[in-house]
N, C-alpha and C positions, 0 to 999 in steps of 0.2 A: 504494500500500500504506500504511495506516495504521504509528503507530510505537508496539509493545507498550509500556507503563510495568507492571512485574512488580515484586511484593514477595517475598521469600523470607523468613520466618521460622524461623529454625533457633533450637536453644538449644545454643551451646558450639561448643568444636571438635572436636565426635563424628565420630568415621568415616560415621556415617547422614548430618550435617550436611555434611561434606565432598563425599562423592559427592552430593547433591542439589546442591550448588553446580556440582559439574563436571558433573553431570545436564544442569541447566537450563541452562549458559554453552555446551556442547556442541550441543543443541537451538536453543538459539537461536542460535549460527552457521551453524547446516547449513539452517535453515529462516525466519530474518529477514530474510534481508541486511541486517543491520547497523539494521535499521528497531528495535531495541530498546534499554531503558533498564532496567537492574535493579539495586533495591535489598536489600541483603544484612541481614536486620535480627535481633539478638539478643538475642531475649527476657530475656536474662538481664540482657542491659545496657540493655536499652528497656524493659520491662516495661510504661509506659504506653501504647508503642504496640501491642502486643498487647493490649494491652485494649481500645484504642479500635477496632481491628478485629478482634475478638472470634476471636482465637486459640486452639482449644484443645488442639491438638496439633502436632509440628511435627516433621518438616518439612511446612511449609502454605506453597503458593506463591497469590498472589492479581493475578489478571491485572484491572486497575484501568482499562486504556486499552487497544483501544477497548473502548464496551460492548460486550454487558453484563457486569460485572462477574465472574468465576469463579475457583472455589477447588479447589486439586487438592493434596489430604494423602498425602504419601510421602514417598520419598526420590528421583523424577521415572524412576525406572528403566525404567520402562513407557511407552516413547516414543509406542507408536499412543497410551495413553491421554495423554496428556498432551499430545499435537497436536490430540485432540478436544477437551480441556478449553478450549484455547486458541482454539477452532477453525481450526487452522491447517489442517486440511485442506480448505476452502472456497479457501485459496491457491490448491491444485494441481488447484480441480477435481475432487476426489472425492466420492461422494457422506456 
């Protein structure tokens, strides 16, 4: 199994920003084993790096490792989509 490298860009400590943090740490326990690495990043305190990867709304998660690269804008609440974004269902075998 490859090891996911995940960005999370949130802005602040919003309730939207919170649960996409327990979203995606919840997700990725039940469906990495452990095979992940994620960066929690705050637009409001990074502002350059949301520029350089062209952020424009958030919560924006950007799966970075492996290819290809993909972006899923929410607050990660919607697990089937968010296993497809990641394609993590090719793990289990589904179509």
């Amino acid at each position: 199994m490859n090891k996911y490298l995940l960005k999370l860009y949130i802005t602040g400590c919003t309730p939207q920003s919170e649960r996409a943090i327990s979203n995606l740490y919840r997700i990725c326990e039940a469906e990495m084993q452990g095979q992940f690495e994620v960066q929690i990043i705050d637009v409001l305190q990074s502002p350059e790096l949301a520029e350089k990867d062209r952020i424009i709304a958030t919560p924006t998660l950007i799966k970075d490792l492996p290819q290809p690269l993909r972006r899923i804008i929410g607050d990660l609440s919607d697990v089937e989509r968010v296993l497809r974004g990641l394609d993590i269902e090719q793990i289990h075998g589904q179509p």
